[in-house]
C-alpha positions as CSV (number, residue, x, y, z in Angstrom):
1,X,-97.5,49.9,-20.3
2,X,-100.1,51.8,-22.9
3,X,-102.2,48.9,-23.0
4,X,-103.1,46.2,-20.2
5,X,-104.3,43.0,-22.1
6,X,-100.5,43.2,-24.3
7,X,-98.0,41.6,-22.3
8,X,-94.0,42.1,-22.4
9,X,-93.3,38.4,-22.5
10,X,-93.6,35.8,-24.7
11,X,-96.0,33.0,-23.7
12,X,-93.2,30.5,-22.3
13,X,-91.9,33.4,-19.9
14,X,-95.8,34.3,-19.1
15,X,-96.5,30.3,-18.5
16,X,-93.4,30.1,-16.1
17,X,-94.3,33.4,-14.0
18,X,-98.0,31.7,-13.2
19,X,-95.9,28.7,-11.6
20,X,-93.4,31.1,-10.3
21,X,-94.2,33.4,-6.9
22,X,-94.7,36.7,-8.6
23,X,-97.2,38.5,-10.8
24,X,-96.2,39.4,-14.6
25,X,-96.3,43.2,-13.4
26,X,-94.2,42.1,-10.3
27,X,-91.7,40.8,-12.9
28,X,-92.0,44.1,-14.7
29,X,-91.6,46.1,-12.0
30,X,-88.1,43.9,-11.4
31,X,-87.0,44.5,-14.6
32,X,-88.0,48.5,-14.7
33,X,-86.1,48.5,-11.3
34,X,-83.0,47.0,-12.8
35,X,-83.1,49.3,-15.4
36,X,-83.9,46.1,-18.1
37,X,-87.5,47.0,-19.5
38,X,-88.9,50.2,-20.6
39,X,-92.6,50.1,-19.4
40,X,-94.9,52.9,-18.2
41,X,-97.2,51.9,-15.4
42,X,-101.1,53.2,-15.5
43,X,-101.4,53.4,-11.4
44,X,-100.3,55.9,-8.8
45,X,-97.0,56.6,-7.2
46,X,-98.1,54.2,-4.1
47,X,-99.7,52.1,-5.7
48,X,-96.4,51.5,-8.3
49,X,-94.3,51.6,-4.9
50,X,-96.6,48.9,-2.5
51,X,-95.6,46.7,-5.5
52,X,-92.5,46.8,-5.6
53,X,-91.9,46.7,-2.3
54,X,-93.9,43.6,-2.6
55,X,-91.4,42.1,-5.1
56,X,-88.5,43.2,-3.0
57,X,-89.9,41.1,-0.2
58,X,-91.0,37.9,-2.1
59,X,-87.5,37.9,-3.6
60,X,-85.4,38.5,0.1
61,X,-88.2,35.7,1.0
62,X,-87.0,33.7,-2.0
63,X,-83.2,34.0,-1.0
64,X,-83.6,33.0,2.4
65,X,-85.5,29.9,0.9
66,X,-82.5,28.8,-0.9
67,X,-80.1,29.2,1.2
68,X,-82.7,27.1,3.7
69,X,-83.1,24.4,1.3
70,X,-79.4,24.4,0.2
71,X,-77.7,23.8,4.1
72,X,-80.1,21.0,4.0
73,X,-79.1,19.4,1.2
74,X,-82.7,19.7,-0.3
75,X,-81.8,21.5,-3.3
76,X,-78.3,21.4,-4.5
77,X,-76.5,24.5,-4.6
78,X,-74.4,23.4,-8.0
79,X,-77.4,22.2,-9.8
80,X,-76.2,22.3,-13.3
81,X,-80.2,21.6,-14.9
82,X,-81.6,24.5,-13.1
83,X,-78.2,26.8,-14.5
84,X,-78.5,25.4,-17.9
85,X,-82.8,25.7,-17.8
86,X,-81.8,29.4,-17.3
87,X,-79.4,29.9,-19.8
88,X,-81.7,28.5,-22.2
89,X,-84.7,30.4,-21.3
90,X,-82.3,33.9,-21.0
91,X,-81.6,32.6,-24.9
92,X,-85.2,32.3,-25.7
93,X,-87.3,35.1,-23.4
94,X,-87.0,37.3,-26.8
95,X,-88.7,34.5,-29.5
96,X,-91.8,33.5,-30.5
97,X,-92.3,30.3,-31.2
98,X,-95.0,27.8,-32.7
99,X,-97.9,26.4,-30.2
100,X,-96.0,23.2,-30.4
101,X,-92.9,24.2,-30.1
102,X,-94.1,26.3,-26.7
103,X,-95.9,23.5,-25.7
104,X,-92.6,20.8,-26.4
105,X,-90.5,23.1,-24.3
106,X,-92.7,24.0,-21.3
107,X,-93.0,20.1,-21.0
108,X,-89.1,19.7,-21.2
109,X,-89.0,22.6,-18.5
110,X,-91.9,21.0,-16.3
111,X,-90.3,17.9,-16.3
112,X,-87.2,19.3,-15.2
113,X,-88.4,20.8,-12.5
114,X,-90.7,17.7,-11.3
115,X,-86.9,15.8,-11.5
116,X,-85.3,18.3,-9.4
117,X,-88.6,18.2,-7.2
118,X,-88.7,15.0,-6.8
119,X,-87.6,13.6,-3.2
């Protein structure tokens, strides 16, 4: 990543990574893991590796959330919204879009996830 300020994601993917539990470079570091971004990091070895490492832990943390939440019934492991939320934003983590159009489809996301929230 050549320069620091330009980010890899379009600005509905950067909106939902500040609710999510990771960082953007976190999310990077994912991607250049799994072998799905091409992205040069400007910090040392360690540094690169305490990161990931990081990521690797929030997402074992993440896992062993679900599958906490799901033999409790809390979040349902079949959830067809949260499936078809992702398919949709695997569709549109490539496009730009229009402020209104970003804005109209962070609040049908947001309210999706208040719905599926809501207890």
């Amino acid at each position: 990543m050549s320069d620091p300020n330009k980010s890899n994601f379009n600005t509905i993917i950067q909106e939902i990574i500040k609710k999510s539990l990771f960082t953007e470079r976190q999310i990077e570091i994912i991607l250049k893991q799994k072998k799905m971004l091409q992205v040069e990091f400007g910090v040392s070895k360690g540094a690169y590796y305490r990161q990931l490492g990081q990521a690797r832990s929030k997402i074992e943390s993440l896992y062993y959330t679900i599958l906490l939440l799901q033999a409790y019934d809390v979040i349902l492991p079949e959830s067809d919204v949260m499936f078809r939320l992702a398919e949709q934003l695997n569709v549109m983590k490539d496009s730009d879009f229009t402020p209104e159009n970003e804005s109209q489809i962070m609040d049908v996301v947001e309210k999706a996830v208040k719905q599926l929230v809501n207890m």
